[in-house]
C-alpha positions in Angstrom: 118.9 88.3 116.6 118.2 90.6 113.4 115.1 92.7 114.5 111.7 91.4 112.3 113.2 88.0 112.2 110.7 85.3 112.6 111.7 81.2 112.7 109.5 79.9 109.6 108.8 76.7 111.6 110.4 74.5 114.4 113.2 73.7 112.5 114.7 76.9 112.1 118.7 76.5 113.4 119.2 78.6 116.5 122.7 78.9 116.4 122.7 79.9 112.6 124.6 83.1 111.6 123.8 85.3 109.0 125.6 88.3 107.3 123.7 91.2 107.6 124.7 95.1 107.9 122.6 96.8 110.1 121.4 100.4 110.4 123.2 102.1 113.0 120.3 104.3 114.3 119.1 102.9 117.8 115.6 103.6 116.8 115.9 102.1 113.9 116.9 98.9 115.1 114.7 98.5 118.7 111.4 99.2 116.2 112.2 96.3 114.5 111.0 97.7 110.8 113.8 96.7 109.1 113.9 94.7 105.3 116.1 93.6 102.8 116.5 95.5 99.9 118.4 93.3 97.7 117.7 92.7 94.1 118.8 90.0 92.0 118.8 89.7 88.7 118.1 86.2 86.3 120.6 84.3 84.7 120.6 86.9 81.6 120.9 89.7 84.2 117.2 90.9 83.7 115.7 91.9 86.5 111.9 89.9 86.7 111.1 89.0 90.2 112.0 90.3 93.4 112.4 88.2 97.3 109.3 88.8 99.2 111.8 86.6 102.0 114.9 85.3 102.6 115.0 81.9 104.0 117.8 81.6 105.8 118.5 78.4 107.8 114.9 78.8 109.0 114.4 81.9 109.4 112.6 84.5 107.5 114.1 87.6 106.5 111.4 90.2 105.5 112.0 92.7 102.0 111.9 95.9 102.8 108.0 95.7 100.8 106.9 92.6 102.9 107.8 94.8 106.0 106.0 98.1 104.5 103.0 95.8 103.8 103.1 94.3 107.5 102.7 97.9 108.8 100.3 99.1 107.2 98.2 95.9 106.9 98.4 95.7 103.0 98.1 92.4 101.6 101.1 90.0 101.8 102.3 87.5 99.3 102.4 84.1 99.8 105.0 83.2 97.4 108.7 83.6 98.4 109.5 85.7 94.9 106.9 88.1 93.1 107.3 88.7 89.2 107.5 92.5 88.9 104.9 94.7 87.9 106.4 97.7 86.0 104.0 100.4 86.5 105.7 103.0 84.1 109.0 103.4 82.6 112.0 104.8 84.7 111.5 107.5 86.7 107.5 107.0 87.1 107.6 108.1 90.3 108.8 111.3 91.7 112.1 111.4 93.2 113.8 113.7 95.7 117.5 114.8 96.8 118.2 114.1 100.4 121.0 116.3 100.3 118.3 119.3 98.9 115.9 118.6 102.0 118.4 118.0 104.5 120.1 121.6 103.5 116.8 122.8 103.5 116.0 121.3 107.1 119.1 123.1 108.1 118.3 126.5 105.9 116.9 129.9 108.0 114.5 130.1 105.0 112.6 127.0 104.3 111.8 126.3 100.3 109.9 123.0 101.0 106.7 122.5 102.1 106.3 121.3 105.7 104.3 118.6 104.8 105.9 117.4 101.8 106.4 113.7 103.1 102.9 113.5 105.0 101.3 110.7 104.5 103.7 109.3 101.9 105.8 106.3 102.0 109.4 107.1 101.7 112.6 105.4 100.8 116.1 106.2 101.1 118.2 105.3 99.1 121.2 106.0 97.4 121.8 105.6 93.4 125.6 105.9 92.6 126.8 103.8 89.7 129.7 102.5 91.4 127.6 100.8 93.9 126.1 98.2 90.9 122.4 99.3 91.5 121.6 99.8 88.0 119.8 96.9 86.6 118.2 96.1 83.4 114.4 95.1 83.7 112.0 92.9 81.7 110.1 96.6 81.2 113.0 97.7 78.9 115.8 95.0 78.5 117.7 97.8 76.9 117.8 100.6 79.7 118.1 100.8 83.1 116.7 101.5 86.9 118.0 102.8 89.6 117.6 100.5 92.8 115.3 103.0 94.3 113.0 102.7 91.2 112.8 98.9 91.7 111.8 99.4 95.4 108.9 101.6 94.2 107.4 99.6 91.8 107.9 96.6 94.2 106.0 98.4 96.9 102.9 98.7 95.4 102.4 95.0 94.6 103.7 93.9 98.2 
């Protein structure tokens, strides 16, 4: 069973399999917090709407925003896909290195605040071209966003 799975009624197939890669922290997985973080594009390859859920063979497969909103009791949508609600163009919201704070979690002399990530809600995630997680948006047809950018602006309408 994929941890934060719930059947969406009785008919939900028990013996259904599903392709999923997991994280492989322990922690991770035994808190059960986990979400998808897949995007797909329309039929012109414009990105307009996002999964809230999967519904596979029954069961619900939470987004990575429709688990973020079940922890911290934000309001959920009903609907299985949300239009997208571009609140800025690209890069609207601050972005960080993890190889620049894991050095500096490493590093003898700190150059980070302490408290940098308090109270914030952050994502991981990795923007590489070669891994197709550029995608053109309603926003601006004609440019691009990185995955990560997606997942922000999706987070605050979850």
């Amino acid at each position: 069973m994929i941890p934060g799975v719930l059947a969406l009624n009785e008919n939900a197939q028990r013996d259904a399999t599903v392709a999923v890669v997991l994280p492989h922290f322990k922690a991770v997985l035994e808190g059960g917090r986990l979400g998808l973080h897949n995007i797909y594009p329309d039929a012109d390859a414009i990105v307009r709407q996002y999964p809230v859920y999967r519904d596979d063979y029954g069961w619900k497969i939470p987004s990575l925003p429709l688990r973020i909103a079940q922890q911290f009791n934000f309001t959920q949508p009903d609907a299985p896909r949300v239009l997208m609600n571009w609140r800025g163009p690209p890069f609207t919201y601050r972005s960080v290195s993890f190889s620049d704070v894991f050095a500096d979690l490493g590093s003898k002399n700190k150059q980070r605040a302490q408290d940098e990530f308090s109270g914030k809600i952050v994502i991981i995630g990795s923007t590489a071209p070669s891994l197709f997680d550029i995608k053109p948006t309603a926003a601006q047809p004609d440019a691009s966003r990185r995955g990560d950018s997606c997942h922000r602006h999706r987070q605050f309408q979850a």
